[in-house]
DRENTORLO-872023 format. One line per field, with one value per residue: z, x, y of N, C-alpha, C, CB in turn. Coordinates in pm, 1 decimal. Glycine has a CB too. Layout:
BEGIN
n.w	Z | ...
n.u	X | ...
n.v	Y | ...
ca.w	Z | ...
ca.u	X | ...
ca.v	Y | ...
c.w	Z | ...
c.u	X | ...
c.v	Y | ...
cb.w	Z | ...
cb.u	X | ...
cb.v	Y | ...
//
This chain:
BEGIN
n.w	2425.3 | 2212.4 | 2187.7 | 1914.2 | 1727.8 | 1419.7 | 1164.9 | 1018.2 | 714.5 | 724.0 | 810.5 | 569.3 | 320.9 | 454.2 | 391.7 | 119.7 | -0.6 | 20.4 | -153.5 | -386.7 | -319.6 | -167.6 | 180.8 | 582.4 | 756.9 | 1061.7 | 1311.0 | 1572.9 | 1787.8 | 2026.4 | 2343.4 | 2413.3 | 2161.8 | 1859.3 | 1459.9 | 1226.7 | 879.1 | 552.8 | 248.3 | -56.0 | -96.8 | -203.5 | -258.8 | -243.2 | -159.4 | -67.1 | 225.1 | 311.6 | 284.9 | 91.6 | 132.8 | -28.3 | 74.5 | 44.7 | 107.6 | -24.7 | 156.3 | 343.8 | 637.0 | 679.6 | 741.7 | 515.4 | 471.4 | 590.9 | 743.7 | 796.3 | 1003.0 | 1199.0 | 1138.8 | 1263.4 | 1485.6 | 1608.7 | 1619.6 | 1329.8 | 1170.5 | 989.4 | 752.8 | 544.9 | 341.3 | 274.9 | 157.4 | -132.9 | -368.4 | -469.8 | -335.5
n.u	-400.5 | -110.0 | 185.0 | 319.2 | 609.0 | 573.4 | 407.8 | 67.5 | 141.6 | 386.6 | 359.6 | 216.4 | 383.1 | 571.1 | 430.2 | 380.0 | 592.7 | 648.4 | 476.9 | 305.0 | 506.3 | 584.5 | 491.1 | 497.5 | 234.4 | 125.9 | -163.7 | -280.6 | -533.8 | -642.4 | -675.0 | -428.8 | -401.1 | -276.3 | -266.2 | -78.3 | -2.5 | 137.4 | 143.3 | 66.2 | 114.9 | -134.5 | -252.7 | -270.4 | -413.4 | -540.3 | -700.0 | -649.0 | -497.5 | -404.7 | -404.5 | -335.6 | -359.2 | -142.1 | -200.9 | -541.7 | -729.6 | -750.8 | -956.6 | -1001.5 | -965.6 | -862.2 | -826.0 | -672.8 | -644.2 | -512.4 | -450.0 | -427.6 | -208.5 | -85.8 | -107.0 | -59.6 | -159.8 | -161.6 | 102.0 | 353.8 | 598.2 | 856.3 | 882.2 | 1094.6 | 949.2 | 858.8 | 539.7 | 519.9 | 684.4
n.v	1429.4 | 1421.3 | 1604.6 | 1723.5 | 1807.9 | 1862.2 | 2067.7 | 2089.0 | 2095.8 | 2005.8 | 1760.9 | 1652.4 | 1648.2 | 1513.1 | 1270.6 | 1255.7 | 1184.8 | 963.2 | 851.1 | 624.2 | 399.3 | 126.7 | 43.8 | 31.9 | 6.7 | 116.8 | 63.5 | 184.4 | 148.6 | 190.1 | 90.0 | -74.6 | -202.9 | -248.7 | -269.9 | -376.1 | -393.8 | -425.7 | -188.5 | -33.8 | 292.9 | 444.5 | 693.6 | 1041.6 | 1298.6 | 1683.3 | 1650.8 | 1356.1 | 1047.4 | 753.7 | 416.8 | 158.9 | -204.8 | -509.6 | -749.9 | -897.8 | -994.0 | -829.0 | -642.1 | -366.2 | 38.9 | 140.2 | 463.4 | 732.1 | 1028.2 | 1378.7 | 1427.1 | 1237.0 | 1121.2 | 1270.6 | 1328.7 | 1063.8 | 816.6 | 695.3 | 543.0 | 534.1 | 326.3 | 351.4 | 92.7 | -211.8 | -448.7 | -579.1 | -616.4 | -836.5 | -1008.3
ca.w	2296.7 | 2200.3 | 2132.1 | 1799.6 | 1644.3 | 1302.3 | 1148.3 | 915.2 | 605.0 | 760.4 | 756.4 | 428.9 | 283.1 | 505.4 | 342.6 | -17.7 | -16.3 | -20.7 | -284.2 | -477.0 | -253.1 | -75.7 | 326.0 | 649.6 | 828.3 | 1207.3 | 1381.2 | 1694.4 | 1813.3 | 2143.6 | 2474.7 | 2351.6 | 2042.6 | 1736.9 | 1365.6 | 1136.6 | 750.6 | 472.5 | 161.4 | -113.4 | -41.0 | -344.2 | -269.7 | -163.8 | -162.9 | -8.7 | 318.3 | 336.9 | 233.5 | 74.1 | 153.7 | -40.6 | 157.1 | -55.0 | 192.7 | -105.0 | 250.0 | 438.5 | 641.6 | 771.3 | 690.6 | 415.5 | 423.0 | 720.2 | 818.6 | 817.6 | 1177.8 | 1245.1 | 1161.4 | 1357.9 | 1655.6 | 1621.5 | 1585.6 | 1237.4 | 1149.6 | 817.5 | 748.5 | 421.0 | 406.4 | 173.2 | 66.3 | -251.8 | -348.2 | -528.1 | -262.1
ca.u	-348.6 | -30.3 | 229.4 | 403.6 | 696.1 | 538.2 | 296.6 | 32.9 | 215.2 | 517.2 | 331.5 | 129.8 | 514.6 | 632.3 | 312.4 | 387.5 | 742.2 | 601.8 | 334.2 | 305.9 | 602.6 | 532.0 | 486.6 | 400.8 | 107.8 | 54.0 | -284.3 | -335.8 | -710.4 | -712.2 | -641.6 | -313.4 | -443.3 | -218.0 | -296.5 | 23.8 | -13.7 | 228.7 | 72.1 | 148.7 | 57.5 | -223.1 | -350.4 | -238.5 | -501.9 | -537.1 | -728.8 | -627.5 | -440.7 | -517.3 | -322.6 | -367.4 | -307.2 | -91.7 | -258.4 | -663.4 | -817.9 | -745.9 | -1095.3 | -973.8 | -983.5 | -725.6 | -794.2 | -644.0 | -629.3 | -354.0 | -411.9 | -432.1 | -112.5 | -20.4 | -143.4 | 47.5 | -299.9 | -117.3 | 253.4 | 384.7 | 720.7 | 903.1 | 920.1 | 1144.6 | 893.7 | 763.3 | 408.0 | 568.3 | 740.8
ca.v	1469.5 | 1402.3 | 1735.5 | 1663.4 | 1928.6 | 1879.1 | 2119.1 | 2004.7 | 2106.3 | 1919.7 | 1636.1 | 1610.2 | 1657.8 | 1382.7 | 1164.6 | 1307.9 | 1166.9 | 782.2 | 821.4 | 488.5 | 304.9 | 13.2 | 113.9 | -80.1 | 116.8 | 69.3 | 207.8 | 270.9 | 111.1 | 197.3 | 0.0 | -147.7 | -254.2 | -229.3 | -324.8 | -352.6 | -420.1 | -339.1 | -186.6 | 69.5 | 501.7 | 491.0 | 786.2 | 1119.5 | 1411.3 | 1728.2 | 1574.3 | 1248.7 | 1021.9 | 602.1 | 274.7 | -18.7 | -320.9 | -620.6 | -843.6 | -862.0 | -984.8 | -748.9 | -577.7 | -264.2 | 129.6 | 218.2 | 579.0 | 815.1 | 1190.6 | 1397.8 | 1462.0 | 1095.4 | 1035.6 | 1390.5 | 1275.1 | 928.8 | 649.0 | 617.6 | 549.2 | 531.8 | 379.8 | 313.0 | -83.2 | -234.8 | -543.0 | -526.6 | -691.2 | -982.0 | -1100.9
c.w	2300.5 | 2134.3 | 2039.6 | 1759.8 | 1552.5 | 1258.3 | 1031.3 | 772.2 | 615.7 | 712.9 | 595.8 | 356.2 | 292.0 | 373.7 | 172.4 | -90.6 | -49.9 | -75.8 | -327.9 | -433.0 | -139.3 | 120.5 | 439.5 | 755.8 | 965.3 | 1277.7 | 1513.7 | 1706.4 | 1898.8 | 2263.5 | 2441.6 | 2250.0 | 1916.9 | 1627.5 | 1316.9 | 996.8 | 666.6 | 273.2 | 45.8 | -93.3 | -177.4 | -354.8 | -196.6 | -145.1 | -15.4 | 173.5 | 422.5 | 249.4 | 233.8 | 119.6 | 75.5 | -11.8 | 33.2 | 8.1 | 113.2 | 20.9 | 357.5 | 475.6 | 698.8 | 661.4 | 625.0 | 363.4 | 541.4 | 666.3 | 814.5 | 1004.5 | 1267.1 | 1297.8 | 1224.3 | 1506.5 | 1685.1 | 1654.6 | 1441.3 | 1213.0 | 1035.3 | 776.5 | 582.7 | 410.5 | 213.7 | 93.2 | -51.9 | -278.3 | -382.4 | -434.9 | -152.1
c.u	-196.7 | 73.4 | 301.3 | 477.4 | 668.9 | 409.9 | 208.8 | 53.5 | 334.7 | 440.6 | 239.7 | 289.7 | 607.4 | 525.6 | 340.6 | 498.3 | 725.7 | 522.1 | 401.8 | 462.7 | 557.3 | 539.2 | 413.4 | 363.3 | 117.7 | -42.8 | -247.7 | -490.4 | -739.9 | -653.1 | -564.1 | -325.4 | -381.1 | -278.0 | -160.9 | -4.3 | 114.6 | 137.0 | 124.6 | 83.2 | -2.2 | -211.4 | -292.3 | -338.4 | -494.7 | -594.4 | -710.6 | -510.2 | -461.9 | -384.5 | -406.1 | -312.1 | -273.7 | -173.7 | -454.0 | -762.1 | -804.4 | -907.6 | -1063.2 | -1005.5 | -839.3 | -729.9 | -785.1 | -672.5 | -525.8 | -353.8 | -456.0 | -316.0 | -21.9 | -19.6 | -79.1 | -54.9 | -268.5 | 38.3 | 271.8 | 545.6 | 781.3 | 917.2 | 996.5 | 1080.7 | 840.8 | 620.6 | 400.1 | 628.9 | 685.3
c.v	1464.5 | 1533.8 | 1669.6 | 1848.5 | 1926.4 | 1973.3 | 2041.0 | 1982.9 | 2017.3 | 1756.6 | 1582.0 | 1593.4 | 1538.7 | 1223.8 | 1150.5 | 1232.7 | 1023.3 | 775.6 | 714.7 | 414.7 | 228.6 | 87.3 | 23.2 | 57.7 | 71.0 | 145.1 | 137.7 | 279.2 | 167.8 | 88.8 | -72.1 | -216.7 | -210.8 | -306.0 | -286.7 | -446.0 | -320.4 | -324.1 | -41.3 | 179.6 | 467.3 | 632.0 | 923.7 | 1265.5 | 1537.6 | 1760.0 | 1471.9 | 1153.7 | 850.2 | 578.6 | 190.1 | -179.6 | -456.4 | -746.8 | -830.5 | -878.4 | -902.8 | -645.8 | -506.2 | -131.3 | 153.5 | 371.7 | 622.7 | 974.1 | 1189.8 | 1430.8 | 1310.1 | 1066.5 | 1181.2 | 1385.9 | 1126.5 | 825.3 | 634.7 | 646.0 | 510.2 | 520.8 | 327.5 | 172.2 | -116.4 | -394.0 | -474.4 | -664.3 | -804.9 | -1049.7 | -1185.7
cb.w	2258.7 | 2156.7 | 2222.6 | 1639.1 | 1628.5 | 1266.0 | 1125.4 | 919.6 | 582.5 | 969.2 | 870.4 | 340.8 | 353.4 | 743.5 | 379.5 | -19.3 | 119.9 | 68.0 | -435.2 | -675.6 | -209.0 | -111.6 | 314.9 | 732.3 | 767.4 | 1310.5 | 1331.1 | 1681.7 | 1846.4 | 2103.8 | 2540.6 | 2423.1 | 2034.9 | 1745.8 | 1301.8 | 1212.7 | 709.7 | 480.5 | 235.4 | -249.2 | -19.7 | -342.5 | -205.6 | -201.5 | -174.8 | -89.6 | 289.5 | 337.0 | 264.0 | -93.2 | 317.5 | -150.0 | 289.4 | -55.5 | 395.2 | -250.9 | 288.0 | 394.0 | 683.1 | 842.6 | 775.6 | 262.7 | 329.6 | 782.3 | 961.4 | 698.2 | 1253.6 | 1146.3 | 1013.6 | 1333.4 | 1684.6 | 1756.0 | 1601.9 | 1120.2 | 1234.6 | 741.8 | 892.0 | 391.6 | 476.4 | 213.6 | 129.8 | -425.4 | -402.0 | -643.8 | -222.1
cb.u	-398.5 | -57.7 | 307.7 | 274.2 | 826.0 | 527.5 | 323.5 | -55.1 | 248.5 | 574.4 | 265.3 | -10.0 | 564.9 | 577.4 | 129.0 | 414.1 | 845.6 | 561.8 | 290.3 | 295.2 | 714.7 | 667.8 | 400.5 | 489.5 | -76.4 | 149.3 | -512.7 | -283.8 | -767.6 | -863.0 | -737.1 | -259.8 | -568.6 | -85.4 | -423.5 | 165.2 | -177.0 | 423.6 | -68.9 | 182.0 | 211.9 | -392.5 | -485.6 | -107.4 | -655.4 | -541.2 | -764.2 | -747.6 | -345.5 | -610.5 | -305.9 | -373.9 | -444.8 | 95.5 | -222.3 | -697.7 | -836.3 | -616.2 | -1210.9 | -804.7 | -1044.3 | -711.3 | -873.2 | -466.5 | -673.5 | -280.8 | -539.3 | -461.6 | -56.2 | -90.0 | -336.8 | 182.0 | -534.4 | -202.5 | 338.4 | 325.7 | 810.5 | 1021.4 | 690.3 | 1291.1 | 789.5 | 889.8 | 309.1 | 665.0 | 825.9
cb.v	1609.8 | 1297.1 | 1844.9 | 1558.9 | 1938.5 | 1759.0 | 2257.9 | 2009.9 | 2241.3 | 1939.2 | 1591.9 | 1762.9 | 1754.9 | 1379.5 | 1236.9 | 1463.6 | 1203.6 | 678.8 | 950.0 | 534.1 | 374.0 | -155.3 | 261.8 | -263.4 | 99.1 | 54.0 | 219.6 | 421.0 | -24.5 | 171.1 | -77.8 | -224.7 | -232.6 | -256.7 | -293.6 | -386.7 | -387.6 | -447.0 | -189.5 | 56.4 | 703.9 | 456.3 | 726.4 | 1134.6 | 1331.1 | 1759.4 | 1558.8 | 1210.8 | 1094.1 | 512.5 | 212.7 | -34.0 | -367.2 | -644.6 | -780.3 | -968.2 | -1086.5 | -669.0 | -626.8 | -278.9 | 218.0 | 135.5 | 645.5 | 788.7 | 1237.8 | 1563.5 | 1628.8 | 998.1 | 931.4 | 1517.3 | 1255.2 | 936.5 | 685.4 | 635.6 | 475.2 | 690.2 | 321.7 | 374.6 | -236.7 | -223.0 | -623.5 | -506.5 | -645.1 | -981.1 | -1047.9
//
């Protein structure tokens, strides 16, 4: 387990702040296995929180945990593409 200085209010807050702005996601699979996509924060709810990937083929999970991305198997950073480009 990974110790993080954020509590889980810290982070839903952190998550809250990029509603509906474009964002590139990176998970965390497992055995050095990264996924990176950039997509916009749909979704923010008291649980979880969506991604919708700009990429229509994309076959992955676009909904996380807040203790996903507390534990650091999701990253979430502001990206300055937009979906037109």
């Amino acid at each position: 387990m990974i110790k993080t200085n954020l509590t889980l209010s810290q982070a839903k807050e952190r998550v809250k702040k990029l509603h509906q702005k474009p964002v590139c996601v990176t998970l965390n699979l497992g055995r050095n296995k990264f996924i990176s996509f950039t997509g916009t924060l749909a979704g923010v709810y008291p649980a979880l929180f969506t991604v919708t990937p700009f990429d229509k083929g994309f076959k992955g999970k676009t909904s996380y945990s807040y203790s996903e991305y507390l534990c650091g198997r999701v990253k979430i950073t502001e990206s300055k593409e937009d979906a037109n480009a």
